[in-house]
Wavefront OBJ file of the C-alpha trace (Angstrom):
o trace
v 0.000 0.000 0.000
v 1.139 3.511 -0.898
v 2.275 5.922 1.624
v -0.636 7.922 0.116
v -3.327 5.338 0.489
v -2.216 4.779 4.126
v -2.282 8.580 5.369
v -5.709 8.718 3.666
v -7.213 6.490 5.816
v -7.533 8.302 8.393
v -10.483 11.114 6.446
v -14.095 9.878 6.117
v -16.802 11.485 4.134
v -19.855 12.428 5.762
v -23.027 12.432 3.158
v -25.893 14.283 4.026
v -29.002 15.940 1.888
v -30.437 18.996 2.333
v -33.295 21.378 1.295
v -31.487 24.120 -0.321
v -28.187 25.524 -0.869
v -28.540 28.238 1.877
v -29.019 25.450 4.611
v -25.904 23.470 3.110
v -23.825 26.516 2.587
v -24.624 27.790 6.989
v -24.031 24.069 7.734
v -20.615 23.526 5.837
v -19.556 27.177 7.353
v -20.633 26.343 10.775
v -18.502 22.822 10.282
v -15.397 24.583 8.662
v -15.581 27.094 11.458
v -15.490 25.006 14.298
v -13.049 22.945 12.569
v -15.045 19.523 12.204
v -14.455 19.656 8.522
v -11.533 20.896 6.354
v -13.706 21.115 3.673
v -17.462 20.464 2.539
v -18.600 20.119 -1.017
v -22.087 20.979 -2.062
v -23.809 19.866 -5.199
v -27.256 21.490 -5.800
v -29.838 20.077 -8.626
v -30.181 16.163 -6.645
v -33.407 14.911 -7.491
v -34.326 12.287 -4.160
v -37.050 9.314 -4.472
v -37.935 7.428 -1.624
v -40.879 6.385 0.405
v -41.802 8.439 3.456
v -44.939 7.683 5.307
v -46.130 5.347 3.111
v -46.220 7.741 0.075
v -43.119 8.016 -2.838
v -41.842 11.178 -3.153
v -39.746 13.266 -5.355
v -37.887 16.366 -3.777
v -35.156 18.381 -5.197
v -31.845 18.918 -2.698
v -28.662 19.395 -2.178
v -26.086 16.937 -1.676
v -23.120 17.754 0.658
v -20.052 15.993 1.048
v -18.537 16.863 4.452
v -14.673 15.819 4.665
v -13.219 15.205 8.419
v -11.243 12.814 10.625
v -12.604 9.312 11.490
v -11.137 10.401 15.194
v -14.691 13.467 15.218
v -17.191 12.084 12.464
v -19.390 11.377 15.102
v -19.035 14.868 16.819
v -19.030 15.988 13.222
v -21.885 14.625 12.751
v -23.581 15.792 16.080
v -23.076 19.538 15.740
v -24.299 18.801 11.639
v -27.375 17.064 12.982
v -28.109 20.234 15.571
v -28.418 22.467 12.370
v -29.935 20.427 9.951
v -33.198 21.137 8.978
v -35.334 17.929 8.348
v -36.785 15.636 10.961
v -35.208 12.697 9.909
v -31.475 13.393 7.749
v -29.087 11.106 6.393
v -25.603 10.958 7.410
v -23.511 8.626 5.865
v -19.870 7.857 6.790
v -18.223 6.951 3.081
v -14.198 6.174 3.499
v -11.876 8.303 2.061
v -8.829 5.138 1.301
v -6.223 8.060 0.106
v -5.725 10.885 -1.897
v -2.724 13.240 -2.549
v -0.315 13.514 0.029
v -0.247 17.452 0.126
v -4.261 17.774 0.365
v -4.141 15.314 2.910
v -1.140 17.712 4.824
v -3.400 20.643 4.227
v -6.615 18.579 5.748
v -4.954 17.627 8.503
v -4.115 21.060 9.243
v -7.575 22.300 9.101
v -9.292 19.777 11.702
v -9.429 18.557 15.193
v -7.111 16.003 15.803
l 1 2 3 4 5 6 7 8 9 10 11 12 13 14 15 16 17 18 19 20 21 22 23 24 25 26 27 28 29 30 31 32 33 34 35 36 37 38 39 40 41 42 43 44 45 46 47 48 49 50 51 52 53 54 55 56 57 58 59 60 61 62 63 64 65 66 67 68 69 70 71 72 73 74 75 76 77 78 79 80 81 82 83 84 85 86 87 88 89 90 91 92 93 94 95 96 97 98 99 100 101 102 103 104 105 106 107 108 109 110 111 112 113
């Protein structure tokens, strides 16, 4: 294993949807802020289908890709679940198994340890 995929290891992705781009956009700088995430990535136009309450539905979000340390997902995770707006999000922990060394370097730098 590269020295690359090894220090990667260490960086999970948290998923999570969201109504709008405002909410992801005070969430991610909340996270960054409190440094729980070195990063978060936000893709607006997500179509979601899924049941809820019996019914299908079809909503349009936002998807956000929140990058931290294994070590604070879950406190990550916490403070992102105290300012998310639905009843009932997803979070997701997605491995991160490397990545370039410097990014990594930088990432480090920008999170709990």
């Amino acid at each position: 294993m590269s020295e690359t995929a090894r220090t990667g290891s260490e960086f999970v992705f948290v998923y999570t949807t969201l109504p709008d781009v405002e909410s992801a956009e005070e969430m991610a700088q909340a996270l960054v802020e409190s440094r729980l995430a070195a990063c978060a990535n936000i893709y607006p136009g997500v179509i979601s289908v899924y049941e809820w309450q019996g019914e299908v539905e079809r909503a349009e979000e936002v998807a956000m890709f929140i990058k931290t340390r294994r070590a604070i997902a879950e406190e990550t995770i916490a403070e992102a679940r105290k300012l998310h707006p639905y009843d009932m999000p997803a979070f997701l922990l997605l491995p991160i198994d490397g990545g370039h060394a410097d990014y990594l370097d930088w990432a480090r730098r920008q999170v709990k340890p």
